[in-house]
Phi, psi and omega in degrees: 000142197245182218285345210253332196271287161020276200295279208310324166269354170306301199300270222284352149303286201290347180277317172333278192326274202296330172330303190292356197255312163317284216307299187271040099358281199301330189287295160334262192335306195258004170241331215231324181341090203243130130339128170284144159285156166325103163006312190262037183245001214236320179347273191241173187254358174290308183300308170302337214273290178334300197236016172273143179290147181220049183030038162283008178262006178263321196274310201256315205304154169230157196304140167291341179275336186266340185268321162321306204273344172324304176304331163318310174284284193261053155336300198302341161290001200242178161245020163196204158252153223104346186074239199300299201292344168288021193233035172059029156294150176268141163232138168256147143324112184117287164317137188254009174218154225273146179326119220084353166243090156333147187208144185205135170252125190199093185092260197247155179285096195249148168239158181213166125340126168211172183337321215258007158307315213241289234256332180304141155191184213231193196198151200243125190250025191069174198302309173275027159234157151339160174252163146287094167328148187212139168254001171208151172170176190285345194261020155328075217276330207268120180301087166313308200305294186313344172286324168301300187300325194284349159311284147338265212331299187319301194295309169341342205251135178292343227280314198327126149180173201270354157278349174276308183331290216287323183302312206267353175284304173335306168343294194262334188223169166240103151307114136351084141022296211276310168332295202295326147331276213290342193283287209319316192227050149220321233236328164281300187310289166275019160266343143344280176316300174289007193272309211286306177293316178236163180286315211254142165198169180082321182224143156333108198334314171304320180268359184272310168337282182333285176318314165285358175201114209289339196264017176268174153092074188277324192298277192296355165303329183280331175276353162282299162348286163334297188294301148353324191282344190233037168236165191216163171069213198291335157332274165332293213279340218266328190286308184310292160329295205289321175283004156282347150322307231222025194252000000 
């Protein structure tokens, strides 16, 4: 091999190595990446509890534009109008996500589940006001099961695919390319696939376990526990009640 053939193949090693070293970067970043939450979600132990990740989005989690727009598509699936909230999720004012659901970005931007999924409920203040938020107490509105089901339902429906999915994404955001890619043939086909395949999605085997026996579980029992040190007032009275339920 001569001195001239060498350097040429040396070069073309090495521009591969860097391809190959970019690619998984770019793979890492948009898949594996994983992002802090906003500050005011870190805040107080009310703001964590409500809206902290309790890292079910590696395992569970779904894309946030297929978890925005589902309700979009599939209305008839629900048991009202309202979305989300028609399945007795708490909503606060302001916020952009219902109480009990996390948003994270790991990799890509995913919402789960967390504790206040199950423990959180809201107290109704006639029609034309806000309800109140509570963030654990005995009185717990929000339908899991059924959350679960409208999921299925969803994946059942030929509608599930990625062009309509991607039309109604369109709506509310502009993808990326490299997005619009990864959503079209990784990221719908396979939360399809897992809405079809398990029973449990959104929240994790450990947190689902929970929810079906609330005394199980000591880690989330400590985050109620936790959480008791930062509520105050009626609030305070309602968690204080509930744990005693679970004693």
């Amino acid at each position: 091999m001569t001195v001239t053939h060498s350097k040429k193949y040396l070069l073309i090693v090495g521009l591969l190595l860097l391809t190959g070293i970019l690619a998984g970067l770019g793979i890492w970043y948009k898949m594996f990446r994983v992002a802090a939450q906003p500050a005011w979600i870190n805040a107080n132990a009310r703001n964590s509890f409500l809206y902290g990740s309790v890292d079910a989005e590696k395992s569970a989690g779904i894309p946030y534009w297929i978890w925005l727009t589902l309700p979009r598509i599939f209305p008839e699936y629900l048991p009202g109008p309202g979305g989300y909230a028609s399945l007795g999720f708490s909503w606060e004012e302001t916020l952009e996500m219902p109480v009990g659901f996390s948003k994270r970005t790991v990799g890509y931007v995913r919402v789960a589940g967390n504790c206040a999924l199950c423990h959180a409920y809201s107290t109704s203040n006639g029609p034309d006001a806000a309800p109140t938020v509570f963030a654990a107490g005995p009185g717990h509105t929000a339908e899991v099961q059924r959350l679960l089901a409208f999921y299925k339902q969803c994946a059942q429906d030929p509608r599930f695919n990625a062009d309509n999915l991607l039309d109604e994404i369109s709506m509310a955001t502009k993808l990326s390319v490299a997005d619009k890619l990864i959503y079209r043939y990784i990221l719908i086909p396979k939360t399809r696939e897992r809405f079809l395949q398990s029973d449990i999605v959104i929240v994790d085997s450990a947190l689902w376990q929970h929810s079906q026996n609330p005394r199980s579980g000591t880690i989330f029992r400590k985050h109620l526990q936790d959480l008791e040190t930062g509520l105050k007032g009626q609030e305070k009275d309602q968690l204080d009640m509930y744990l005693k339920t679970l004693r």
